[in-house]
C-alpha positions as CSV (number, residue, x, y, z in Angstrom):
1,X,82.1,119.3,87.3
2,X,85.3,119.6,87.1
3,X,88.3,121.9,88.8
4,X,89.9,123.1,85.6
5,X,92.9,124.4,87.9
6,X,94.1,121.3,88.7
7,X,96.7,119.0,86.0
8,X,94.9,116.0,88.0
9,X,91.3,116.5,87.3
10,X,92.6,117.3,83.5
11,X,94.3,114.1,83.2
12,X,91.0,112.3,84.6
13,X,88.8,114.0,82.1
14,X,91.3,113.0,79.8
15,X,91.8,109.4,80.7
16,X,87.6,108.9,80.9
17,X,86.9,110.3,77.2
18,X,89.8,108.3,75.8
19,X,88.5,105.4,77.9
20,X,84.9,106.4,77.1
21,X,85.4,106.9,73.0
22,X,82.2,109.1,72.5
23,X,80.1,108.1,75.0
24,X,81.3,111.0,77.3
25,X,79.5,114.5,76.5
26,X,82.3,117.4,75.2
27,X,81.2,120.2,77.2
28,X,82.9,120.4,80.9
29,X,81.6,122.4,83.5
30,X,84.0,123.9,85.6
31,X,83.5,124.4,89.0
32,X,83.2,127.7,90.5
33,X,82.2,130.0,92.9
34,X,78.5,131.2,91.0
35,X,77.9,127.5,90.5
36,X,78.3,126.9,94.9
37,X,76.1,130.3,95.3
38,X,73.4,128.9,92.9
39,X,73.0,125.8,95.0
40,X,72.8,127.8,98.2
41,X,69.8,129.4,96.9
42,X,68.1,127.0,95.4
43,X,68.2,128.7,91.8
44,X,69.6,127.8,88.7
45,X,73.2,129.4,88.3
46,X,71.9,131.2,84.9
47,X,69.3,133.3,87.6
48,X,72.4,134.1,89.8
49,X,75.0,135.3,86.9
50,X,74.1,134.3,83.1
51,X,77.3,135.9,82.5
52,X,79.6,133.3,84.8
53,X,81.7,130.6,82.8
54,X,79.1,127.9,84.1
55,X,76.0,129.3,83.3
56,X,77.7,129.5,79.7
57,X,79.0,125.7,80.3
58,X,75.4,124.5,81.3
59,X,73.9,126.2,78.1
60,X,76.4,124.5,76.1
61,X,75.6,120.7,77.6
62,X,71.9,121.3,77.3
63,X,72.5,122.6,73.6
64,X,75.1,119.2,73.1
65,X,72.3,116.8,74.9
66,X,69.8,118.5,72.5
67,X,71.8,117.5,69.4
68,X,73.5,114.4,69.7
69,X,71.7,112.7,67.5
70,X,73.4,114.5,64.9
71,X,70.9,116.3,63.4
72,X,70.8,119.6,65.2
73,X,66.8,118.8,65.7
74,X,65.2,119.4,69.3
75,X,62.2,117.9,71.0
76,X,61.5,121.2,72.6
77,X,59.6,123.8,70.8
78,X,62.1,126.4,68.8
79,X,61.2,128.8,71.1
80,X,62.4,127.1,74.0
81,X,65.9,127.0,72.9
82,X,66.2,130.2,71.7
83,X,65.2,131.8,75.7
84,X,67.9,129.2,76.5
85,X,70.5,130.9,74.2
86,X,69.7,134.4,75.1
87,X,70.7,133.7,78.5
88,X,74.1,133.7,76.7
């Protein structure tokens, strides 16, 4: 998670990718307040507001985890990821 208001944390994420060279996933969550209400309750943020920047962010990693072997192929069942994306 990162605070994407701050030149400080932006330099960090910076300096660990460069450091990193590929081994560091794309997508950046950015901290925010939907994010600190869904761990208050116990719920996935995408329960609380599917429409908040990091509901969308989360979607995103699980969708880059899914595919980083290149291929764009998923373990889970095509149905799985498409109730994933419609959370979008």
């Amino acid at each position: 998670m990162v605070d994407i208001r701050s030149d400080i944390c932006l330099c960090i994420v910076d300096k660990i990718q460069h450091a990193l060279n590929g081994l560091v996933f794309e997508t950046i969550i950015p901290r925010n307040r939907k994010l600190a209400e869904s761990a208050f309750y116990g719920k996935p943020v995408i329960l609380i507001d599917k429409n908040c920047k990091g509901a969308h962010s989360y979607v995103e990693l699980a969708s880059e985890l899914l595919n980083q072997n290149g291929t764009g192929e998923s373990s889970l069942a095509k149905g799985d990821l498409t109730i994933a994306r419609n959370y979008q």
